[in-house]
C-alpha positions in Angstrom: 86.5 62.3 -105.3 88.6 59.3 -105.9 88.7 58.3 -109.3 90.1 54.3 -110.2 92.4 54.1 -112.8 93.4 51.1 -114.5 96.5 50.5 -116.4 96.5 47.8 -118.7 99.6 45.6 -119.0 101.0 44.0 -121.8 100.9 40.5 -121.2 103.9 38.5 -121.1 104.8 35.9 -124.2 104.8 32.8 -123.0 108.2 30.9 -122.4 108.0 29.1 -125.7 107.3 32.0 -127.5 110.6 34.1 -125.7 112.4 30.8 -126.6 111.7 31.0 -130.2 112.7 34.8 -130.6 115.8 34.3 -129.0 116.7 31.4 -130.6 115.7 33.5 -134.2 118.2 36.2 -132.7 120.7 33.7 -131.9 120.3 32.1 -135.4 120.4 35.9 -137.0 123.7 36.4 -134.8 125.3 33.4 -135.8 124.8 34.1 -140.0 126.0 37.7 -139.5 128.8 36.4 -137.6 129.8 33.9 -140.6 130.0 36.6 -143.1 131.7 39.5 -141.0 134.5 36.9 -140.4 134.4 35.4 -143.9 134.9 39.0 -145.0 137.5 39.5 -142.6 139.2 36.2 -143.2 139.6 37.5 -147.4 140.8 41.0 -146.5 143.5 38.8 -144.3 144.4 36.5 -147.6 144.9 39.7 -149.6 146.3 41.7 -147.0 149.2 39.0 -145.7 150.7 38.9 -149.7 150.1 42.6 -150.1 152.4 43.5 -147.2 155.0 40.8 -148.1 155.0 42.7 -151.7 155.3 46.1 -149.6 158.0 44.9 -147.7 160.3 43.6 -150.4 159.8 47.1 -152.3 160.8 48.9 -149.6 164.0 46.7 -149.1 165.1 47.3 -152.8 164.3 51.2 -153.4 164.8 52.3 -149.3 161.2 53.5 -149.9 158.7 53.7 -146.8 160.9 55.0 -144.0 158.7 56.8 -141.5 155.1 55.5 -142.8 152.4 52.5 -141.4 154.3 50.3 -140.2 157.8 51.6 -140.2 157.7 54.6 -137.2 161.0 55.1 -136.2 161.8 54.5 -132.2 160.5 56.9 -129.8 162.3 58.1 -126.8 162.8 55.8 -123.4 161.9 57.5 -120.5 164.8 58.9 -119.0 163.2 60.0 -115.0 161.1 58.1 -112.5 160.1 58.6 -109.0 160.0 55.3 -106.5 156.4 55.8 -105.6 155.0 56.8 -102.0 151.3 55.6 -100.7 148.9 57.5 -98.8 148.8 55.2 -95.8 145.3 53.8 -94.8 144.0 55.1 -98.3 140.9 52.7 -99.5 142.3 52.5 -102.8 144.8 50.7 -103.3 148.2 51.9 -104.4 146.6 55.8 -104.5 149.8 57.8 -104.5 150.7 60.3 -102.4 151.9 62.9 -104.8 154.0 65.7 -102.6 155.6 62.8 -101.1 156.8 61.2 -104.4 157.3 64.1 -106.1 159.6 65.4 -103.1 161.9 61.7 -104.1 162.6 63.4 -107.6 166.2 64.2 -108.8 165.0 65.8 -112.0 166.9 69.4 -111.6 163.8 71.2 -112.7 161.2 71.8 -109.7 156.9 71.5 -111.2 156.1 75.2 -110.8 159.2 75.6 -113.0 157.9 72.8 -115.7 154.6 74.3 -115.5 155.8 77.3 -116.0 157.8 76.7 -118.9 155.0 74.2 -120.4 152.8 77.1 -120.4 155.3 79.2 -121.8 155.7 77.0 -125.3 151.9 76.9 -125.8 152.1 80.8 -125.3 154.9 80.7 -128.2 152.7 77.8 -130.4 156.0 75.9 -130.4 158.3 78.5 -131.6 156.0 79.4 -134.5 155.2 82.9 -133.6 156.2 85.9 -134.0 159.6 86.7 -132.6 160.1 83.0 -130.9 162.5 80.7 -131.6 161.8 76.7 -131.6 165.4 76.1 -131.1 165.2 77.6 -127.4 161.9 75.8 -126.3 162.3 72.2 -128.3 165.7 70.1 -128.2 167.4 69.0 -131.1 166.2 65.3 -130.8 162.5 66.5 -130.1 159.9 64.2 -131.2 156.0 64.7 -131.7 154.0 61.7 -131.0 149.7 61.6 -131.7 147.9 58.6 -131.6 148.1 58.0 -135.2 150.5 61.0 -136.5 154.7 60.6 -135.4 156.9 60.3 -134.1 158.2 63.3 -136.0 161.0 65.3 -135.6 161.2 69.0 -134.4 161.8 69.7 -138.5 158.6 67.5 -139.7 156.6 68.9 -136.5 157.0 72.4 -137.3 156.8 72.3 -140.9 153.4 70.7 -140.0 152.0 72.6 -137.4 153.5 75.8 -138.9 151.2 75.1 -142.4 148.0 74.6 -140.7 147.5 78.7 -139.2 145.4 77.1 -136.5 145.2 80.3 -134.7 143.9 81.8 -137.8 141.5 79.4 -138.5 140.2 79.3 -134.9 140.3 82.6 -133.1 138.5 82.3 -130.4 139.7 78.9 -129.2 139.7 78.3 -125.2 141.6 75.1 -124.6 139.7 74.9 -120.7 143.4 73.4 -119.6 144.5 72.4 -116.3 148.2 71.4 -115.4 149.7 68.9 -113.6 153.3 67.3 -113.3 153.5 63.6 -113.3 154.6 62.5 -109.7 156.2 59.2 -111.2 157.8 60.5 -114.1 158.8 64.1 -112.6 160.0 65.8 -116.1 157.1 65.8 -117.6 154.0 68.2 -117.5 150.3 66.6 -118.2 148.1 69.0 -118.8 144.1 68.2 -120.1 141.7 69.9 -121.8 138.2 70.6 -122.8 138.9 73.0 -126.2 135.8 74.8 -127.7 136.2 76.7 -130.8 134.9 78.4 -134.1 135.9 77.9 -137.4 135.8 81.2 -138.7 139.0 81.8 -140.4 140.9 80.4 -143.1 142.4 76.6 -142.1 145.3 75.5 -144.1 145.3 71.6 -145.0 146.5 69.0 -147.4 147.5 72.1 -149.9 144.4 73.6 -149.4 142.2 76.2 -148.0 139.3 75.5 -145.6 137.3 78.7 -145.6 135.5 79.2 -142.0 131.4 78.9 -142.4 131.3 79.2 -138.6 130.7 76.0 -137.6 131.5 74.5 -134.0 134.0 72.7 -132.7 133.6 70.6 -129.6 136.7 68.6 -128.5 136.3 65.9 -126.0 138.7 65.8 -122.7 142.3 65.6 -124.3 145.4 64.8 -122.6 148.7 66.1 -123.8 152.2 65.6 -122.1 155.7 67.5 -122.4 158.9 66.3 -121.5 161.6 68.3 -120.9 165.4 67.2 -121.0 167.7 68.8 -118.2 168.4 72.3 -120.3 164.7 72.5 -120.1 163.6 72.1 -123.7 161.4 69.9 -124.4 162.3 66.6 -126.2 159.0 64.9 -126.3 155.6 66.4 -127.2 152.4 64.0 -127.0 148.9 65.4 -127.9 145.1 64.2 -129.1 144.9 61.7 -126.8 141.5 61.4 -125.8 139.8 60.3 -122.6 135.8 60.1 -123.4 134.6 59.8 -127.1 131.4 60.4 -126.4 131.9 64.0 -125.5 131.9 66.8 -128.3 131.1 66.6 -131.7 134.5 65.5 -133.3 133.5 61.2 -133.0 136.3 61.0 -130.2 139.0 62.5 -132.1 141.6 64.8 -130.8 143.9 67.1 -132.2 143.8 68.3 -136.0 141.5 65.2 -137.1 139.2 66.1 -134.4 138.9 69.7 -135.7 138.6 68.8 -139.7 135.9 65.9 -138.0 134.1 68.7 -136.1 133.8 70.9 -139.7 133.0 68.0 -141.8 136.3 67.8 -143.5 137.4 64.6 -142.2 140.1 62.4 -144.3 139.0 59.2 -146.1 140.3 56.4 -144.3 139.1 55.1 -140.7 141.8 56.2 -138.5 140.4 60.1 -139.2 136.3 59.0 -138.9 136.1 58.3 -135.6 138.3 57.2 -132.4 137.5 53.4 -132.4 136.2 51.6 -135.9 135.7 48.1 -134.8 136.7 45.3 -136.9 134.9 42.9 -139.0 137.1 40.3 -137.2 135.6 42.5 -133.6 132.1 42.5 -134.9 132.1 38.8 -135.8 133.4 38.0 -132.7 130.9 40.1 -130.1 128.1 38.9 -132.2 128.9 35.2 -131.5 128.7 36.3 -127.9 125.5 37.9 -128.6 124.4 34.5 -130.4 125.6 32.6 -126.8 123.6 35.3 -125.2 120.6 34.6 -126.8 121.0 30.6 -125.9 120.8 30.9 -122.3 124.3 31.3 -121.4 126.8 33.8 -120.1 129.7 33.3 -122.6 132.1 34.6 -120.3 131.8 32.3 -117.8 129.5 29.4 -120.2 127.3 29.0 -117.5 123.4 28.7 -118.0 122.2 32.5 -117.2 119.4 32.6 -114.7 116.0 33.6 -115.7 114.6 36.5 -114.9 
């Protein structure tokens, strides 16, 4: 037996009706606006003398070397490969990667660098027991995060030396694949997916983060080693993540990600989250949003079509 069923549809507002809401929206877009970039345009005023006073401190006691604004120079690239293209490829400019890797005159071959890549994670940098940091990382080593470095091989392993990561996380899989860069053919990419728990003891800021078990979920990370002709390494990048909406660390990679993940995160923005818009952002996509809600496509200004 058929039985008719009717569905009952919500009819649609009238056009002056969906011109009034947007046209609130657009009015509510454009005060919010104002006062983000108001805000934004008084944390500038303070900010510009601030700095000035900063700066002229630090000229007169030698004082913030290393800090903010003041990173020493990292190190040029020293290798490249002319690059070869896989002929009749869709994409343009998709490399071919034996080819290009086969134009390299770095002395060291990529199972080699992978090899030896693998071999420094094994050692955690020369921090464990019974290595040595002077025969894996050059004197002129440098450490660069995204917001941590460069530091030197001294500053890195103090640092990474402090924190017992191992200890804190023993049954961490970093899910790693490896790769050498066919364009810059001394260095060794490798990404990962790491998954831990905080069980141990995690040494930070002076202090002692017991474990409580809690889970750590990085999102994809890549990380990079470059290694000078002796084969030490002489550049190490790391936390450098590719999709912040994966895991449970707000996008952040490395240590910040792993005090994010246990709810110890540090109190300023850079450690919260990967990306903390702006007010001056904010003020700015809303007054897109408030074009938007006029009619018009503010990337292009012209009149949107109705649907």
């Amino acid at each position: 037996r058929m039985v008719a069923v009717s569905i009952s549809r919500r009819p649609t507002p009238p056009s002056s009706v969906l011109g009034t809401m947007n046209l609130l929206v657009a009015v509510g877009s454009i005060l919010t606006a104002t006062i983000l970039l108001t805000a934004d345009l008084l944390n500038t005023l303070i900010r510009i003398p601030s700095i000035a006073l900063v700066d002229c401190i630090d000229a007169l006691s030698g004082s913030g070397k290393a800090t903010g604004r003041k990173k020493p120079p990292w190190a040029a690239q020293r290798f490249a490969n002319e690059p070869v293209y896989v002929k009749g490829s869709i994409v343009k400019g998709e490399l071919d990667v034996p080819a290009t890797l086969a134009r390299s005159a770095f002395a060291l071959k990529p199972d080699d660098l992978i090899a030896r890549t693998k071999r420094v994670l094994g050692a955690e940098f020369g921090t464990a027991e019974g290595c040595s940091a002077e025969d894996l990382l050059a004197a002129d080593f440098q450490f660069v995060a995204p917001i941590v470095g460069p530091l030197s091989r001294t500053e890195f392993l103090r640092a990474f030396g402090s924190f017992k990561v191992k200890d804190a996380i023993p049954d961490a899989m970093d899910n790693a694949w490896f790769n050498v860069d066919p364009l810059e053919p001394n260095r060794v990419w490798w990404f990962s997916r790491v998954t831990a728990t905080h069980t141990g003891p995690l040494m930070f800021g002076g202090s002692i983060i017991k474990g409580e078990g809690k889970q750590i979920r990085m999102p994809p990370q890549a990380s990079s080693m470059l290694f000078d002709e002796s084969g030490k390494v002489y550049t190490l990048t790391v936390g450098y993540t590719m999709d912040k909406r994966i895991g449970n660390t707000n996008g952040l990679g490395a240590v910040f990600g792993i005090l994010k993940a246990i709810g110890k995160s540090l109190p300023f923005p850079e450690a919260q989250a990967l990306y903390t818009p702006s007010l001056r952002f904010e003020g700015f996509e809303r007054l897109g949003k408030a074009v938007e809600n006029m009619g018009f496509d503010p990337n292009t200004r012209k009149k949107i079509p109705m649907q």
